[in-house]
N, C-alpha and C positions, 0 to 999 in steps of 0.2 A: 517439511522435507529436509532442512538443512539441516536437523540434528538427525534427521538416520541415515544422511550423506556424512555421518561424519567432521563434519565443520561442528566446533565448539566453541562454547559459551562460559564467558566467564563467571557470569550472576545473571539473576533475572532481573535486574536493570537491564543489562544487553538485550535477555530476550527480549525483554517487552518495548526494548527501544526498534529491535526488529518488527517488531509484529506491527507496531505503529507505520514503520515504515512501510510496512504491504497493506495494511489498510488505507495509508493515503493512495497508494498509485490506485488501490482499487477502485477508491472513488472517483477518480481522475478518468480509469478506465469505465466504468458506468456513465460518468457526466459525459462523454466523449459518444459512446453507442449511443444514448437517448438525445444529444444534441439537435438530432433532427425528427425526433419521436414524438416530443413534445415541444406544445409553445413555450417560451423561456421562461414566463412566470410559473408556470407548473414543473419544469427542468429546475429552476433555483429552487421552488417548496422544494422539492424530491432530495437534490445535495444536500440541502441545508437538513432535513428534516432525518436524513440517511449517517450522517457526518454526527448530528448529534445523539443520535444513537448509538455509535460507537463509539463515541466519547462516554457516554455515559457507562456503555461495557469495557472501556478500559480503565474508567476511574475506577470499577469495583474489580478489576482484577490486580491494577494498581495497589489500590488499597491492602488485597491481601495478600500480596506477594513484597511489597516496597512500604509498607505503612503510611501514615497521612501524607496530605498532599492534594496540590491542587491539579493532580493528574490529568480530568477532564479539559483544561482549559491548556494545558501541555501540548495535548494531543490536540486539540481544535490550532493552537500555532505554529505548530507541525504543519498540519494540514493547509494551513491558510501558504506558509511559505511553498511547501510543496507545489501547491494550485501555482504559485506563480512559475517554478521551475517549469514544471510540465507543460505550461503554455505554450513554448519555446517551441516543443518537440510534435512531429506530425502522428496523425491518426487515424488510417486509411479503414477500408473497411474489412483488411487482413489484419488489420490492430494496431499494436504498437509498435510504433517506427526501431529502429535500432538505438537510435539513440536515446528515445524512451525508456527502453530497456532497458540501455547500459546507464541511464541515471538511477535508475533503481538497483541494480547491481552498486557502481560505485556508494551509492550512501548505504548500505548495507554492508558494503565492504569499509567501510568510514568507520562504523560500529563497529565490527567484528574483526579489524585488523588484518594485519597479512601475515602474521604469525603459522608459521606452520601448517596445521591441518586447514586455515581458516584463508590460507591465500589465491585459493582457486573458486573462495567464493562469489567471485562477480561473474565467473563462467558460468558456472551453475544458477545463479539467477537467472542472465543473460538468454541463455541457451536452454535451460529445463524449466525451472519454477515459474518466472513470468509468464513466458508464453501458455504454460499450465493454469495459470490463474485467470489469464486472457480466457484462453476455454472454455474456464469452468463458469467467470462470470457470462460471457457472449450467450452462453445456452440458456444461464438464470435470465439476464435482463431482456432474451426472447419470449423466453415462458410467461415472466410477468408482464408485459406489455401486449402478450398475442392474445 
C-alpha cells in the first residue's frame, strides 16, 4: 500500500528491504497470537518452519530483482535481530502495542527516508498498514488453528 499511497522508492533494494521489514513484524505478530495456542516446542517448529519459508521466497525474489546473493540468510538476520527488538514491546489481545507499531513505522522509515513524499511514512505504517496487517493476519492465524 505504500506505493499507491504515494511514498517512493528508489530501487528495489528499498523495496525489498521494505517488504523484509513487514515480513519480520509479521512473524513477530503470528509468534505473539499462537503464544498461548500452542505448547512451545510446536510454537518454535511453527516460527522456525514459517521464517524459513520466507526466506526462502525472498531469496528467489531476491535473486531476480537484486542478482546473486546470499539473500536468504539476510533476511533470517533481519529477522533474528528483529525478534530481539520486538520483545521489548507489549502484545495484548487488541494486537500491537503502539510502540510496536511505531518500531515498524521507524525502520521503514530508516529505509525509505524522510525525503519528500516519503516523510509521513511512519504515519502511514503507524496508523493504516500495520494495524491492516494485524487484521488480515489475526483472521488467518484464527482460521488455521480453529
Amino acid at each position: 500500500t505504500l506505493h499507491g499511497e504515494n511514498f517512493v522508492y528508489e530501487n528495489d533494494a528499498q523495496r525489498l528491504a521494505v517488504i523484509a521489514e513487514y515480513l519480520a513484524f509479521e512473524v513477530q505478530i503470528v509468534d505473539r497470537m499462537i503464544h498461548d495456542m500452542l505448547e512451545n516446542d510446536h510454537r518454535v517448529d511453527l516460527v522456525t518452519a514459517l521464517v524459513m519459508k520466507l526466506a526462502d521466497h525472498y531469496q528467489d525474489n531476491a535473486l531476480e530483482l537484486l542478482g546473486s546473493g546470499d539473500h536468504a540468510n539476510q533476511f533470517i538476520g533481519l529477522f533474528n535481530v528483529r525478534s530481539a527488538d520486538y520483545a521489548e514491546f507489549n502484545f495484548t489481545d487488541e494486537g500491537p502495542s503502539y510502540p510496536f507499531l511505531r518500531h515498524l513505522g521507524f525502520e521503514i522509515q530508516q529505509i525509505m527516508g524522510q525525503e519528500h513524499e516519503n516523510r509521513w511514512v511512519i504515519d502511514q505504517v503507524m496508523d493504516v498498514d500495520g494495524p491492516e496487517v494485524y487484521k488480515q493476519l489475526a483472521r488467518a492465524v484464527r482460521n488455521l488453528l480453529d
